[in-house]
DRENGUZA-822168 format. One record per residue (C-alpha): residue number from 1; residue in one letter; x, y, z. Coordinates in pm, 1 decimal, padded with zeros to 6 digits. Example, Ala and Ser with C-alpha at 12.3 -4.5 7.8 and 13.67 -1.06 7.14 Angstrom:
1|A|01230.0|-00450.0|00780.0
2|S|01367.0|-00106.0|00714.0
This chain:
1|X|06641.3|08452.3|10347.9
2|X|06564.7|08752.8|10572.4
3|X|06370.9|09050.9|10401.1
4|X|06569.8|09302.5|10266.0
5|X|06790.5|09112.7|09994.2
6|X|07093.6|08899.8|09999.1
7|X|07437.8|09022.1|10093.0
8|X|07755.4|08868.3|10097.2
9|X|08001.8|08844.8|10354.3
10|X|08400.3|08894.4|10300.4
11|X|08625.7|08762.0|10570.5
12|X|09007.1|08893.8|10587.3
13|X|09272.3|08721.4|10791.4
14|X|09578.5|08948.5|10805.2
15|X|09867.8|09024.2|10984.4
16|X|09698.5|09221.1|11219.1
17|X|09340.0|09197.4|11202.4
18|X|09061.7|09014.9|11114.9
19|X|08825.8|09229.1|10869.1
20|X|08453.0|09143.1|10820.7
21|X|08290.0|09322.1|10506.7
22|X|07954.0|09263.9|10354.7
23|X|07841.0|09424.5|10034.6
24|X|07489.3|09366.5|09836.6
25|X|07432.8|09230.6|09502.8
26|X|07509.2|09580.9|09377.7
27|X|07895.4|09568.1|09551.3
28|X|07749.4|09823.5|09807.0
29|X|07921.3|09832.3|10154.4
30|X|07658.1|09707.1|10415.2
31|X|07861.2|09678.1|10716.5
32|X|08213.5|09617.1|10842.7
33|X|08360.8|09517.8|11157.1
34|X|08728.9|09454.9|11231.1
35|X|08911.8|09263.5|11596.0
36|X|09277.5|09260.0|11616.4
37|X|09502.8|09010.9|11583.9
38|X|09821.1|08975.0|11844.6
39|X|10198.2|08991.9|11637.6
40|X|10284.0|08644.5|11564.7
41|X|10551.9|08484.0|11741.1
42|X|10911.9|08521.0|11658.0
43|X|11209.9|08318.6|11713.0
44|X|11505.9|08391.9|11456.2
45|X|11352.1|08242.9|11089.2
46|X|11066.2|08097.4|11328.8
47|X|10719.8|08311.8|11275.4
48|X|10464.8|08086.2|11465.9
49|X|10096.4|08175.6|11562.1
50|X|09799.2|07977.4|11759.4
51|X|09527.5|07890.3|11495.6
52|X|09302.8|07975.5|11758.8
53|X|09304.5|08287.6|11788.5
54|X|09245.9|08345.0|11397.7
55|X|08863.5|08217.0|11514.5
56|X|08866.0|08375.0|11805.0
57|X|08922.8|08711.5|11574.7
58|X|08608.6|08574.3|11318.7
59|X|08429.6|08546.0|11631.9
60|X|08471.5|08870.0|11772.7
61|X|08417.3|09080.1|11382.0
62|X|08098.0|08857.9|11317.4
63|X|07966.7|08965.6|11643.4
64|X|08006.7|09344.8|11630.1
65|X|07823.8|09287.1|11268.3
66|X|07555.6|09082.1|11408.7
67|X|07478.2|09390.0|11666.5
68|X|07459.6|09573.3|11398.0
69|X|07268.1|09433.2|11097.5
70|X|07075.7|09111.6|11052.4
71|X|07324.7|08799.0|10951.0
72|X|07045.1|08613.0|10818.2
73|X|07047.5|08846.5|10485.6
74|X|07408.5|08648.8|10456.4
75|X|07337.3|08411.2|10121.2
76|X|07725.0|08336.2|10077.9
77|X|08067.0|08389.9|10265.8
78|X|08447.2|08348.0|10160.8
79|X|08787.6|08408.6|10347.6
80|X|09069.4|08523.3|10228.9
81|X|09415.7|08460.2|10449.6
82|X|09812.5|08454.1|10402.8
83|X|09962.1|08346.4|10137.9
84|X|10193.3|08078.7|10262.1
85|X|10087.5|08020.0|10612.0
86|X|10014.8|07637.7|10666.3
87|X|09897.1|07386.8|10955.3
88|X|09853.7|07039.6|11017.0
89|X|09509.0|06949.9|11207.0
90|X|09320.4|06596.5|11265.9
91|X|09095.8|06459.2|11068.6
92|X|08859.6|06704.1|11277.3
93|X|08987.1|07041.7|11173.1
94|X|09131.3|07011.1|11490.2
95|X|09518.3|07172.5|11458.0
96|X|09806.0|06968.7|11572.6
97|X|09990.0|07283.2|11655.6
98|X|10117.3|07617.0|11584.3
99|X|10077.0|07732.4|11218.8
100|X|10387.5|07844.4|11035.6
101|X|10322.8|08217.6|10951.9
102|X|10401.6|08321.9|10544.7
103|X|10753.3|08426.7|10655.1
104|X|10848.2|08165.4|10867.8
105|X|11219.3|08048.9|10708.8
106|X|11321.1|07769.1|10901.3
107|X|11295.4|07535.2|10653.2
108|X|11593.3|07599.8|10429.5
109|X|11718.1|07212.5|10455.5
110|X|11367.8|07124.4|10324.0
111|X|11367.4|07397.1|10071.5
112|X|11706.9|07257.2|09932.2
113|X|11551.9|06895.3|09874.6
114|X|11300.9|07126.2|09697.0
115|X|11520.4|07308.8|09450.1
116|X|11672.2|06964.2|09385.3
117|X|11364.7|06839.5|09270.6
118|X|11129.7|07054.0|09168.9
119|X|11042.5|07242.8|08841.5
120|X|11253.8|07579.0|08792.6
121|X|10906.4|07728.4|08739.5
122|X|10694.6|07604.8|09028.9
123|X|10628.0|07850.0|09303.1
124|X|10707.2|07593.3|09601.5
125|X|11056.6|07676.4|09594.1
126|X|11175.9|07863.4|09934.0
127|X|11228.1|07804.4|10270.9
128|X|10905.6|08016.9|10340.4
129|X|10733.7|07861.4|10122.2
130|X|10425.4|07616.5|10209.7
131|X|10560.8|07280.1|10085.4
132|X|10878.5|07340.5|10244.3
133|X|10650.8|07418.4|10579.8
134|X|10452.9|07056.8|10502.0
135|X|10828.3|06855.0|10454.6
136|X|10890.7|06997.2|10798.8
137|X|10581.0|06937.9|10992.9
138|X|10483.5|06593.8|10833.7
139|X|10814.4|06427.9|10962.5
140|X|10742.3|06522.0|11310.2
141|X|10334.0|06495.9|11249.2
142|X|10138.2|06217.7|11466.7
143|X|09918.3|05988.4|11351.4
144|X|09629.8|06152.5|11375.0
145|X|09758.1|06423.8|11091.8
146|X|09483.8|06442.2|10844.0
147|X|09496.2|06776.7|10608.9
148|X|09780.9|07065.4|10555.3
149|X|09548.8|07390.8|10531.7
150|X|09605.8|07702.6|10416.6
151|X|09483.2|08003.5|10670.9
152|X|09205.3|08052.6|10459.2
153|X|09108.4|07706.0|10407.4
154|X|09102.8|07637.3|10800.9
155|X|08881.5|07926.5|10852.0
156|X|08669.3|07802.4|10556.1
157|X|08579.7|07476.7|10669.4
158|X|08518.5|07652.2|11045.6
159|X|08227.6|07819.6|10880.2
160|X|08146.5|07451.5|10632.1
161|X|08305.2|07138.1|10777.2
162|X|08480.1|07080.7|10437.6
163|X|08795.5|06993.4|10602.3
164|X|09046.6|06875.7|10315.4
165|X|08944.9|07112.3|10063.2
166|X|09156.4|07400.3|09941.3
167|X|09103.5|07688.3|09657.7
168|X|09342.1|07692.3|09427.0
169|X|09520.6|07991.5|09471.6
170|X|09639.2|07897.8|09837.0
171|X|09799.4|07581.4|09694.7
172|X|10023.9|07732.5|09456.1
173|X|10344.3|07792.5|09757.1
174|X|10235.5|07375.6|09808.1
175|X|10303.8|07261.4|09446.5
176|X|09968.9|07266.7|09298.4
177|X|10037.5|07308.5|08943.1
178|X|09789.9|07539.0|08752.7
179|X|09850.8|07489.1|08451.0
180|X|09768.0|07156.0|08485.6
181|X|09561.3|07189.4|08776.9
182|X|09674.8|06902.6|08979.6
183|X|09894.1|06748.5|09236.9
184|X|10267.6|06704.0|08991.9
185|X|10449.5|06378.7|09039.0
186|X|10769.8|06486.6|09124.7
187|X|10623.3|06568.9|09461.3
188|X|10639.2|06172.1|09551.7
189|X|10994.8|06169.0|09484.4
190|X|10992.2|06458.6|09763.8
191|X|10815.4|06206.2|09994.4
192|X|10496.6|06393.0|10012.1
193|X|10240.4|06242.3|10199.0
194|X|09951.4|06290.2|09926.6
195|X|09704.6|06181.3|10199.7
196|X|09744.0|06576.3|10368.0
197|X|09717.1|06753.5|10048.0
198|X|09346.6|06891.5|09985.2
199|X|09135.0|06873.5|09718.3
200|X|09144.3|07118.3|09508.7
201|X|08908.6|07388.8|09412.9
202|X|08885.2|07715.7|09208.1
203|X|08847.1|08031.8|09404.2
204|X|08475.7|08123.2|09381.5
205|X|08382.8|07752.4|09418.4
206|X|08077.3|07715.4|09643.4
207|X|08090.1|07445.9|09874.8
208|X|07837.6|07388.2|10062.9
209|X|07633.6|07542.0|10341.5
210|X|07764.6|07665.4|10704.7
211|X|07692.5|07398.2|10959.6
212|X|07400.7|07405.6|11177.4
213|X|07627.8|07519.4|11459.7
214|X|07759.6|07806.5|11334.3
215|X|07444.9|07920.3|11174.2
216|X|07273.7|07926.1|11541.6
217|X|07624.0|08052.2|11671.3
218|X|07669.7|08364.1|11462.2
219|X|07269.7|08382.4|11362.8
220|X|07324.6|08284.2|11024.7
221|X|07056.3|08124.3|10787.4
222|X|07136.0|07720.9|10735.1
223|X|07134.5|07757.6|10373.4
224|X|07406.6|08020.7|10338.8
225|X|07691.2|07875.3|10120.0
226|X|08037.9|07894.5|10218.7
227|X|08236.2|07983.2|09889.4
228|X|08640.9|07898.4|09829.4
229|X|08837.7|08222.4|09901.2
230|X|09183.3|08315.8|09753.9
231|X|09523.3|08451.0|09882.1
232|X|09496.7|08839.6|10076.0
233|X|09659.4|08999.7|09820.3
234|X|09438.8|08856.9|09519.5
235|X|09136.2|08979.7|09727.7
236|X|09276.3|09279.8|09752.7
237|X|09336.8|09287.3|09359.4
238|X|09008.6|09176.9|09310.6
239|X|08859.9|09452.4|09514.7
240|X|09051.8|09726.8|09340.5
241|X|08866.4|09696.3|09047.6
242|X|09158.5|09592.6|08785.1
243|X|09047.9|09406.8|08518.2
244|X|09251.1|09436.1|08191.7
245|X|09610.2|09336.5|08099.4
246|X|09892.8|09629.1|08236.7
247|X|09659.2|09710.5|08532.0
248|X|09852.1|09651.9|08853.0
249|X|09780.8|09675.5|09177.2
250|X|10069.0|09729.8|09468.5
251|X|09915.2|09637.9|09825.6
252|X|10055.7|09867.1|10070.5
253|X|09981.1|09622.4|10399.6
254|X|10221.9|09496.1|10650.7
255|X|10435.2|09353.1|10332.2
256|X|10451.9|09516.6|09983.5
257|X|10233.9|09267.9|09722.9
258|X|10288.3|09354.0|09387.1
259|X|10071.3|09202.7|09109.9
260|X|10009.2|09292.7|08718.3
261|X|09759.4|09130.6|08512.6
262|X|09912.5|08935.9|08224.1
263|X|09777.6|08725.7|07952.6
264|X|10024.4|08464.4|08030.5
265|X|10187.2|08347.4|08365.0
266|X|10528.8|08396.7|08480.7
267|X|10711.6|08162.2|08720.0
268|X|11031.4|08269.3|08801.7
269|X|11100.1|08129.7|09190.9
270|X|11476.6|08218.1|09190.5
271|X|11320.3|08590.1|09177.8
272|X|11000.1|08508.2|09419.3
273|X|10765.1|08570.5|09064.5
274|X|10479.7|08336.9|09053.4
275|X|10135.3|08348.5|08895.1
276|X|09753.5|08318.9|09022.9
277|X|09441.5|08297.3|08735.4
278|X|09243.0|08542.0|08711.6
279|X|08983.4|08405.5|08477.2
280|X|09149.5|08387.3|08164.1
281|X|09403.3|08585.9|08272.7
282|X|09692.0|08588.8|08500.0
283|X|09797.8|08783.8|08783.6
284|X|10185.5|08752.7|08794.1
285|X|10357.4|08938.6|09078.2
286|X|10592.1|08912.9|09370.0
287|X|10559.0|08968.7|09746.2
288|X|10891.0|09193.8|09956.9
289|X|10904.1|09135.3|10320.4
290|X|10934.0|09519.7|10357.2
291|X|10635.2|09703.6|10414.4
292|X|10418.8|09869.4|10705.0
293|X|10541.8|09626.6|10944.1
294|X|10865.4|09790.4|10972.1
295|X|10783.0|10114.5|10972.5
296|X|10515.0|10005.1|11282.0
297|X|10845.2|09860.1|11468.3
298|X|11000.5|10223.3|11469.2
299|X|10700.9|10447.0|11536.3
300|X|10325.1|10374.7|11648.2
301|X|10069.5|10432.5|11409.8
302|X|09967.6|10781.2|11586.2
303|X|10346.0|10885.6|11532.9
304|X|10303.1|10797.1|11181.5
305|X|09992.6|10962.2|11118.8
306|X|10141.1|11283.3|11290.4
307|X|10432.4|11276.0|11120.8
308|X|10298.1|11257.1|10783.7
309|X|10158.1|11588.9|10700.5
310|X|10512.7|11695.0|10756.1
311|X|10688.8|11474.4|10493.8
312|X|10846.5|11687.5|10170.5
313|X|10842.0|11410.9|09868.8
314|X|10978.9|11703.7|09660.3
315|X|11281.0|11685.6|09884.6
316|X|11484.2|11382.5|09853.8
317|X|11641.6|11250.4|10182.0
318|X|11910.6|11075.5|09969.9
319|X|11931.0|10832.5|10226.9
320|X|11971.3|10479.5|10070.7
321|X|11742.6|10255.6|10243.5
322|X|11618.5|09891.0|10190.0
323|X|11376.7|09864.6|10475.7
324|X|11341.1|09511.5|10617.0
325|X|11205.4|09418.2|11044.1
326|X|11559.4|09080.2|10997.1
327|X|11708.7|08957.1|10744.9
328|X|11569.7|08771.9|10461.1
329|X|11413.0|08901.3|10148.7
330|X|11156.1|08736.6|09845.2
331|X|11113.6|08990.7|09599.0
332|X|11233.4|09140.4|09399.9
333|X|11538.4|09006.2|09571.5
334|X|11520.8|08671.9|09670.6
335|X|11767.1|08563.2|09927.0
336|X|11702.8|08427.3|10241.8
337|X|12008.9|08640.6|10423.7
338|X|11997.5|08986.9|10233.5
339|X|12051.1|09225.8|10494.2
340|X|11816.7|09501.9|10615.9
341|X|11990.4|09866.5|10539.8
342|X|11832.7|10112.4|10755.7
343|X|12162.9|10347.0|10842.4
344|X|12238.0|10575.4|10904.7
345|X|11926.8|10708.3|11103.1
346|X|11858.0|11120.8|11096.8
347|X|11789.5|11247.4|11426.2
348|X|11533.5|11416.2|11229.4
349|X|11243.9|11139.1|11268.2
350|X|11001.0|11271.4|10975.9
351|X|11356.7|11228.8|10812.2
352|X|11384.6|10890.2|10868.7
353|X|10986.7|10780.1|10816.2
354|X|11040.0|10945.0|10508.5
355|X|11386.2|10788.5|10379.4
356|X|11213.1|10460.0|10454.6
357|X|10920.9|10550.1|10207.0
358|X|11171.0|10624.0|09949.3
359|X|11313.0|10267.0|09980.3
360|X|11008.2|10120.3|09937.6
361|X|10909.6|10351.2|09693.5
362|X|11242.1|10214.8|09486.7
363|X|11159.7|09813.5|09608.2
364|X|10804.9|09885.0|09418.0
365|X|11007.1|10034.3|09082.5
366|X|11199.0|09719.4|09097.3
367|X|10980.5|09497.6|09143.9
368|X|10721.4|09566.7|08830.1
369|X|11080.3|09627.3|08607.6
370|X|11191.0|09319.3|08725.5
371|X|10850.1|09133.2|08621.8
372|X|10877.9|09341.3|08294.3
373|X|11171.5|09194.5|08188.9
374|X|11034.8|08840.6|08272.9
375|X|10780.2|08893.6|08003.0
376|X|10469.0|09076.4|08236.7
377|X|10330.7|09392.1|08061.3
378|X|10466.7|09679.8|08258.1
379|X|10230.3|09879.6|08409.4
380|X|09999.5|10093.3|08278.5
381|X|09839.2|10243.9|08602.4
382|X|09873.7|10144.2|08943.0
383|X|09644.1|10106.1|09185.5
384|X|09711.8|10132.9|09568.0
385|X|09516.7|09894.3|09859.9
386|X|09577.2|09865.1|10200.3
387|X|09643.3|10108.7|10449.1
388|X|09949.8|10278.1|10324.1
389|X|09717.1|10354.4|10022.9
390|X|09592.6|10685.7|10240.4
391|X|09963.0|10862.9|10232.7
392|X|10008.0|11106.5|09977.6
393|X|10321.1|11184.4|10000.0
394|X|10440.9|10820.0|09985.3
395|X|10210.3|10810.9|09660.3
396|X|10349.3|11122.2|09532.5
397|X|10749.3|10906.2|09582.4
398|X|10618.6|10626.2|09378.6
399|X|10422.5|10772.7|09100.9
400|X|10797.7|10992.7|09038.3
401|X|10961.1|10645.7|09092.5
402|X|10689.8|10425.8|08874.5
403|X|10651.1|10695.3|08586.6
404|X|10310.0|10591.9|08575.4
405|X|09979.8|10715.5|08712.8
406|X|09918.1|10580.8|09083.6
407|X|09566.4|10579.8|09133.6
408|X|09321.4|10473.0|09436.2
409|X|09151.9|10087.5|09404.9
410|X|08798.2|10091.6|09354.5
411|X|08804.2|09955.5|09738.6
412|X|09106.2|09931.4|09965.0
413|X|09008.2|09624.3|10175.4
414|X|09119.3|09272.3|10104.0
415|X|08777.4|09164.9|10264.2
416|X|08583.2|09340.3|09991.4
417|X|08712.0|09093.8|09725.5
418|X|08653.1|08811.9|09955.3
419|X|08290.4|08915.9|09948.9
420|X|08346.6|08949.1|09548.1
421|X|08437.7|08566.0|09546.1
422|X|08102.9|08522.5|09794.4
423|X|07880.3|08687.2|09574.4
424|X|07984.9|08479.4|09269.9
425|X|07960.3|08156.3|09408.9
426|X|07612.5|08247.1|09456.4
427|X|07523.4|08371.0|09127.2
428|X|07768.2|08239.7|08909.3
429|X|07792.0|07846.0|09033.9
430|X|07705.7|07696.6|08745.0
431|X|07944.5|07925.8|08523.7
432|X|08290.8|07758.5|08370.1
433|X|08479.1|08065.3|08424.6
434|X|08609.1|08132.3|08768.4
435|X|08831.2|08425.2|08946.2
């Protein structure tokens, strides 16, 4: 290890961007470093993107941080990607196409053989969901299809080689059970080829070292350990800094992610609910396709930020928006055709950015009542991540909507809590209790 004490490094693959973060043993910010990503492509309910350039993205983030600080103080490193997104690759790594992005719907003919045949409770239900994804690409798969990966788990084994291997967390939208913590049976019945499902692992796993390749590519010391990640909004949970039952955390991204911790799961797929383990505990929560994306298809992000100073939360626009990019929606309405409702538009732009907040604002309030009633605790406090979290205003709409205090997260950035799940493989590997 290079002098100066270990770090950890946090790798986020959103819709956007990919984020590089690395923190000390301490959870102080060393460095960060972000490259963009280009919008996924979109046909109808097809949302496709080139695996490719999610490396390319790595590449370009661990660069800038390499001018800038030495990557040999990296002991440990853990992504965090989509939840949902899935691709087929050789027994290589290599992919075998386009991945299917997190909302890619296509599959509703596989999703119905799903809801035939699955559990009520399991959270593979769904045409956007990764299982339906796998029916679809393993009929039309070659030969030479080896593993069905998880974003995270392909970028994972870029830094490792441990193609084949797949946190936990990830493999929930596939079937994994985790209460069990295995591969169910009924899957067979859905003609599953078991031989492309990973292994399973618990988020915070370490699993080996980065190869000798990358470690002279990105200047990395051989013996840094590559450490299962999680799903982009549990690292962004994670980094908020919630840790007891009622604490919720709403990530304000391209999507709204919604998550409360509970002492018990809830899986509730005919309402897009579904539960990751936290420890002993449980994050249950939901994702809605509306969110920052759509409000990024109607103004650029310098309109936004202009207009914002000049929003009135105290002034209701009345307008009754449910703000969606096409249709389709998973929580807390979960229906493949529900309709965007984004009329009629103001002239008044600020007008219109804001009626769109207070739709959102209302999608949140339903959400967290709707995983209430399921059983969840309602929350307590809320916290905010992502980059919506900076808009006052649009906090000031949903603390009047939530009736509860809306507070920052200890950190905003998903890629903080990847570097969370780094740090403990490190120095918690040979605990029992994992994130």
């Amino acid at each position: 290890m290079a002098p100066g004490g270990a770090l950890y490094l946090g790798l986020d693959l959103g819709t956007s961007a990919c984020r590089a973060l690395v923190i000390d043993d301490a959870g102080a910010i060393h460095a960060q470093a972000a490259a963009p990503l280009p919008t996924p492509r979109r046909r109808n309910a097809e949302v496709e993107q080139d695996p490719a350039l999610w490396w390319r993205a790595v590449c370009m983030a661990l660069d800038d941080l390499g001018a800038r600080m030495d990557l040999r103080r990296v002991a440990a490193l853990a992504v965090d990607g989509t939840s949902g997104t899935l691709l087929l690759t050789d027994g290589d790594g290599a992919p075998l196409g386009a991945a299917l992005m997190y909302n890619d719907a296509r599959s509703t003919a596989e999703a119905a053989r799903i809801a035939q045949l699955a559990p009520p409770a399991s959270a593979a239900h769904g045409a956007s969901g990764a299982l339906a994804k796998l029916l679809r690409l393993q009929n039309s798969a070659t030969p030479a299809a080896r593993h069905a990966l998880s974003q995270a788990d392909w970028i994972s084994a870029r830094f490792g080689g441990h193609y084949g291997v797949a946190d936990e967390n990830n493999c929930l939208k596939l079937g994994f059970d985790p209460l069990e913590r295995n591969w169910p049976a009924w899957l067979d019945a859905l003609g599953v080829r078991r031989e492309l499902l990973p292994r399973t692992v618990p988020a915070g796993t370490a699993l080996g070292c980065v190869s000798a390749a990358v470690a002279r590519q990105f200047n990395l010391n051989p013996a840094a350990r590559v450490v299962a990640g999680t799903t982009d909004s549990t690292a962004a949970f994670i980094a908020s800094g919630a840790t007891r039952p009622g604490e919720a955390v709403t990530s304000l991204g391209s999507t709204l992610v919604l998550k409360v911790i509970s002492e018990r799961p809830l899986f509730a797929p005919r309402h897009g609910v579904y539960s990751h383990r936290l420890g002993d505990l449980w994050l249950a929560g939901g994702g809605s396709n509306s969110g920052g994306a759509v409000l990024l298809h109607y103004f650029s992000a310098q309109q936004l930020a202009d207009m914002t100073p000049r929003l009135q939360p105290d002034h209701p626009t009345g307008l009754d928006y449910y703000p969606l990019l096409a249709p389709g929606e998973r929580f807390p309405i979960n229906d493949a055709q529900f309709a965007p409702r984004l009329t009629p538009r103001p002239k008044d732009d600020v007008r219109f950015f804001q009626g769109m907040l207070e739709g959102m604002a209302r999608i949140e309030q339903q959400g967290y009542q709707l995983l209430a009633r399921l059983g969840a605790p309602y929350p307590v406090t809320v916290r905010s991540a992502g980059g919506g979290a900076l808009n006052a205003a649009w906090r000031t709409l949903r603390e009047r909507a939530l009736g509860v205090p809306v507070i920052a997260a200890a950190q905003r950035e998903a890629a903080y809590g990847a570097a969370v799940l780094a740090r403990r493989g490190v120095t918690q590997r040979d605990s029992k209790r994992h994130l």
